[in-house]
N, C-alpha and C positions, 0 to 999 in steps of 0.2 A: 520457365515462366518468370517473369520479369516482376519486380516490386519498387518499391519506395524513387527513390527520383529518378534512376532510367526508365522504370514503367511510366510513371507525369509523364518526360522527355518524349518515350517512345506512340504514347497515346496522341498526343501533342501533334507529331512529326504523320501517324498515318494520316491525320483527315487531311493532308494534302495529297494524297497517296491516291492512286489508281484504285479501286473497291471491287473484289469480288465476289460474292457470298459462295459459302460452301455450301454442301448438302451435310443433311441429319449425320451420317456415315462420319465424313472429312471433320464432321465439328467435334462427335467424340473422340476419332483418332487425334485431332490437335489438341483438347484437353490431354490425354493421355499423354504427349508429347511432352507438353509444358509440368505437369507433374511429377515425371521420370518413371511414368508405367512402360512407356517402350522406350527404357536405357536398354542401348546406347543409342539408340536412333536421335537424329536433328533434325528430324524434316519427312519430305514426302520423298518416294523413293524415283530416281533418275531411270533409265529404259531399261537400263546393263543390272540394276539394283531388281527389277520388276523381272526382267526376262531371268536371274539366277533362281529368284525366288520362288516361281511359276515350276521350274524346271527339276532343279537343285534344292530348295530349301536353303542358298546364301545370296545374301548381296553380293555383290561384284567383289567385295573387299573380305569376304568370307566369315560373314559375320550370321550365322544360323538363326533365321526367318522363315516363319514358314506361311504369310499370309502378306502381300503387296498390299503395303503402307502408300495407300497413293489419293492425288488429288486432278480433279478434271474439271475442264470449261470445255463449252462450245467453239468450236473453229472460227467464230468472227472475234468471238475474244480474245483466241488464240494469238490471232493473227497481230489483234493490239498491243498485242505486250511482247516487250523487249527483252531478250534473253539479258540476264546483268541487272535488270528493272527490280525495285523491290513495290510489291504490292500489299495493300491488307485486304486484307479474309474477317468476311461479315457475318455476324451467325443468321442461318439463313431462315428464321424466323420475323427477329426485328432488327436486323440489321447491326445489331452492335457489334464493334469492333472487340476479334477473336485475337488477332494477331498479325503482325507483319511478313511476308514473305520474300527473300531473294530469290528473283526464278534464277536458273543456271541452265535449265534444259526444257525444251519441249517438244515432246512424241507423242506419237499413236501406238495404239497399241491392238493385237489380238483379242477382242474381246472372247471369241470364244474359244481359245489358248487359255486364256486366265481362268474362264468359269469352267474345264475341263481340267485344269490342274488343281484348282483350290477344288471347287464342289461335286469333282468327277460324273460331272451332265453340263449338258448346255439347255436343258430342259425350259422354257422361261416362267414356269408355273412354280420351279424353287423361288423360295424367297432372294434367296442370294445371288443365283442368276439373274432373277429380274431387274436388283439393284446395278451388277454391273453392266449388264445390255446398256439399263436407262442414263448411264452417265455419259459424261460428254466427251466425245471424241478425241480430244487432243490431254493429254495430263500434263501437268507442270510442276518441276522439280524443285527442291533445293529447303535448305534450313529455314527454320521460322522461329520467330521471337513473340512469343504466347505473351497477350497479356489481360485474357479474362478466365475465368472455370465454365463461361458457359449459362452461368446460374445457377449450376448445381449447388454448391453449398447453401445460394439461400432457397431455396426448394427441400435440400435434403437435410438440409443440417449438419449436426455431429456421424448422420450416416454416410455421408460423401467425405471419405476419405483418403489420404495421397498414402502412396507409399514411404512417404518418410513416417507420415502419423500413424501409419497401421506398425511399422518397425519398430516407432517409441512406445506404443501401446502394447505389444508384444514384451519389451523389454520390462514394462511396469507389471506384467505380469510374471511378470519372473520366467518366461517362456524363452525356449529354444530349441524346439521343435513345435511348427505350427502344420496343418495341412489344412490349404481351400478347400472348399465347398462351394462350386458353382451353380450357383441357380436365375434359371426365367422365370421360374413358377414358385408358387407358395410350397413349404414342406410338407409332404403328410408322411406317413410311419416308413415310408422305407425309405426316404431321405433323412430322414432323424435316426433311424439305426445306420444307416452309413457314416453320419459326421458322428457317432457314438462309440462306433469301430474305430473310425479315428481318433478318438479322443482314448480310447484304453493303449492304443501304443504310443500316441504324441503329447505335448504337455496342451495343447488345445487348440481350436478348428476358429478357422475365420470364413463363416459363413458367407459371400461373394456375391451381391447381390447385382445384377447388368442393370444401370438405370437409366439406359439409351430407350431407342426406340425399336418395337416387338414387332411380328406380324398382325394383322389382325385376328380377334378373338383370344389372342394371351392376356392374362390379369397384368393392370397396369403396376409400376413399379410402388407405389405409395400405398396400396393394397395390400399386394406380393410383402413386403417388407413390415409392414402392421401386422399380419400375417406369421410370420418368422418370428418376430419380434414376442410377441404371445406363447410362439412354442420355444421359445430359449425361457423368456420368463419361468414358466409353469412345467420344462420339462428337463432342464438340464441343470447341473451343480454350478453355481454361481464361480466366473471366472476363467470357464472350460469351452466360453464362446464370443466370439468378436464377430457381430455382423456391420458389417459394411456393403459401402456399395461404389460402382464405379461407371464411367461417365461413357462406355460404346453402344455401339447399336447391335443388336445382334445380326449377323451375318450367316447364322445356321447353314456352317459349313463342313461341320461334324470333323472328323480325323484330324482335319488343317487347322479346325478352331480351339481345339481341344489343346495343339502345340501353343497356339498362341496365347491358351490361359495361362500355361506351364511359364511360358516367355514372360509375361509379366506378373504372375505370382511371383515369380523369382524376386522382383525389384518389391514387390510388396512385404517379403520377409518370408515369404513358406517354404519347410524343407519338402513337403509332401504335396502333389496334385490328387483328389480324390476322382475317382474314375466308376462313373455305376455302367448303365444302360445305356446308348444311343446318348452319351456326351455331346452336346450340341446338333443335334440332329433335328431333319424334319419329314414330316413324311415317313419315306420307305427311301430313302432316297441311299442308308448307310446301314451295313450291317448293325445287330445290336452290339457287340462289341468293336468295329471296325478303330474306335479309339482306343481301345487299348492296346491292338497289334501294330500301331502307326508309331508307337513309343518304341515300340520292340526292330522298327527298319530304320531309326535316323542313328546317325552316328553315335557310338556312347560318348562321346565329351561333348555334346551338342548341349547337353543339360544339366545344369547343376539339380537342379530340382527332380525329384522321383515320383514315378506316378503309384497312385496307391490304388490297385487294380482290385473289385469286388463284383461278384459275378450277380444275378437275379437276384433281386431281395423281395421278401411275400411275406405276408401274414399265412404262417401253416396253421390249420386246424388242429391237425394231428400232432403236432408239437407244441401246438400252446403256447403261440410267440413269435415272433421275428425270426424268419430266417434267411440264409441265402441258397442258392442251387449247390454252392460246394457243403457243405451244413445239411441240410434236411435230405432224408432218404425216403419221404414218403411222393406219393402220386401228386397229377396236377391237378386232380379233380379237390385234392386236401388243401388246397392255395389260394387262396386272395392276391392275384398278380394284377395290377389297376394302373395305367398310363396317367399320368398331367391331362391328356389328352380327353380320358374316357371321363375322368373324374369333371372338367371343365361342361362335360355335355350332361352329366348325373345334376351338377350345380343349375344349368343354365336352362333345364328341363324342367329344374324345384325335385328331381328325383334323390329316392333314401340314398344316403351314404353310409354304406358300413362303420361302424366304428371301429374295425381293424383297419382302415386304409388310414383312416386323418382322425387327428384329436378333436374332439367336440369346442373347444375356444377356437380354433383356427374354425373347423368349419362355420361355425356363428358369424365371423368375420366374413366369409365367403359369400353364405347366404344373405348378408345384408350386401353387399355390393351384386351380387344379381336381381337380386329385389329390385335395388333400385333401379338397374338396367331394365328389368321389365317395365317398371313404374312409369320410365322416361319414353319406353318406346309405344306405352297408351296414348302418357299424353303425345307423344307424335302424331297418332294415328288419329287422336279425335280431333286434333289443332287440324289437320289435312283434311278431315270429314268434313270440318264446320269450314273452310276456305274451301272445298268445293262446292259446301250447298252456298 
């Protein structure tokens, strides 16, 4: 990402520049680019880069990737642009200039190659299949020179931060051993006893918040993060938590996304990836642990970073607390075991929530933003009543 007079310069030089907006996807992966979440990568990846990665888990230059870094246009546009050409990339909301690109190549590619390798279906009812079906035929290669965040920082604030800031921020805590915490969804008790586990053998957990764009029906990210934010207040030892948040969409690609958090935790500063349940998953689409055994077939130098593998976690009755399946020897009839999923339809029903699943401040927050869902989806329905009569 570019600053001070080559960014003036480089801003300057695109609006003479060919324009092509990206999609939601391509815009977090180019912030991520420009802030050095996917070091060592420079860019979108080339046919030979796409087809290792599909395959193999490496670029062409054997550089271990396990999810195609790529960017697509339509065939008429394709067809306008000059391999050698540099173009800039628009955010494809309002058009503002994301960043320059040199293409150096452009291909086709396998789409359903790609969505059989990364999210093992071609099914188009995944989320992540349906994204790449929808994109555009032809991709286009080559380095780019970032020169906005997108908007995140002023959206998110002090929570949108790079990996050099989360590094320095680790350092000011006197840490040197950190482990992620990935989450879409808000905490409730058994995401808080996992980053707790971590925190008894690490010097502290950098809670990892995706503040791209969801499927629908997942809690939006400024919620999700309010959320979080209440239970590190009120529930953990001041200094033992870093929540942040980072700029992708999610791709709920389960086993393959789970490497790629591992991939850029690294450059964010953690020794340790936490690993619970259906890591990035959707549906039925992935074993419930299929990510943890996907760490166990790539190469061992593939990763600096360790995954920190924890089996079922439940409120036991019979034990009187948190536990997980290696841990508790009682029945599953003694268990409070509750998905994001079940807990989102318990919320958006107005139905009880246990108070072993989620802490009563986090829920309070919850219930106030379905509230207002409901609230909003009246007035819809009476504002359509009274335009019919």
């Amino acid at each position: 990402m570019l600053d001070g007079e080559p960014l003036v310069a480089e801003r300057a030089r695109a609006k003479s520049l060919r324009t092509v907006r990206v999609t939601s996807r391509e815009k977090g992966d180019l912030i991520m680019l420009g802030i050095g979440g996917f070091t060592p990568l420079d860019g979108f990846m080339s046919h030979a880069d796409w087809d290792g990665v599909c395959r193999s888990f490496k670029t062409a230059s054997g550089l271990f990737w396990p999810i195609p870094i790529t960017m697509s246009v339509d065939a008429a546009t394709a067809e306008a642009i000059v391999v050698g050409e540099d173009i800039a990339l628009a955010d494809p909301d309002d058009g503002s200039l994301l960043a320059v690109m040199k293409v150096t190549e452009k291909y086709r590619i396998d789409k359903a190659q790609e969505c059989q390798s990364v999210f093992k279906t071609t099914d188009t009812e995944h989320p992540g299949v349906k994204m790449v079906m929808q994109q555009g035929d032809v991709n286009l290669a080559g380095p780019v020179r970032v020169l906005s965040d997108g908007g995140f920082k002023a959206t998110y604030g002090a929570l949108f931060m790079t990996p050099a800031e989360t590094r320095a921020e680790f350092e000011r805590l006197g840490w040197t051993r950190a482990a992620a915490f990935q989450t879409r969804n808000p905490m409730h008790r058994s995401h808080e006893y996992l980053a707790k586990v971590a925190i008894e053998i690490c010097d502290g957990v950098l809670v990892h918040s995706l503040l791209g764009n969801l499927k629908p029906g997942d809690i939006p990210a400024d919620v999700r993060t309010r959320a979080i934010g209440t239970l590190i207040e009120k529930y953990f030892v001041p200094g033992t938590v870093v929540q942040a948040g980072y700029p992708l969409d999610m791709r709920y690609a389960g086993p393959r996304e789970a490497l790629l958090h591992a991939v850029f935790r690294q450059n964010y500063g953690c020794a340790y990836q936490i690993l619970g349940r259906d890591h990035a998953g959707v549906g039925s689409y992935y074993g419930p642990f299929d990510a943890h055994r996907i760490f166990d077939e790539i190469p061992q130098d593939a990763l600096e970073i360790e995954p920190m593998k924890i089996d079922w976690t439940f409120w036991c009755y019979a034990c009187g607390g948190m536990a997980s399946a290696r841990t508790c020897p009682h029945k599953e009839a003694d268990r409070l075991l509750v998905s994001g999923t079940k807990l989102r339809k318990w919320l958006s029903e107005g139905s009880p929530v246990p108070a072993e699943f989620s802490r009563p401040e986090v829920l309070e927050i919850l219930r106030a933003y379905y509230a207002g869902i409901a609230e909003s989806d009246k007035v819809e329905v009476k504002l359509a009543g009274h335009s019919a009569r």
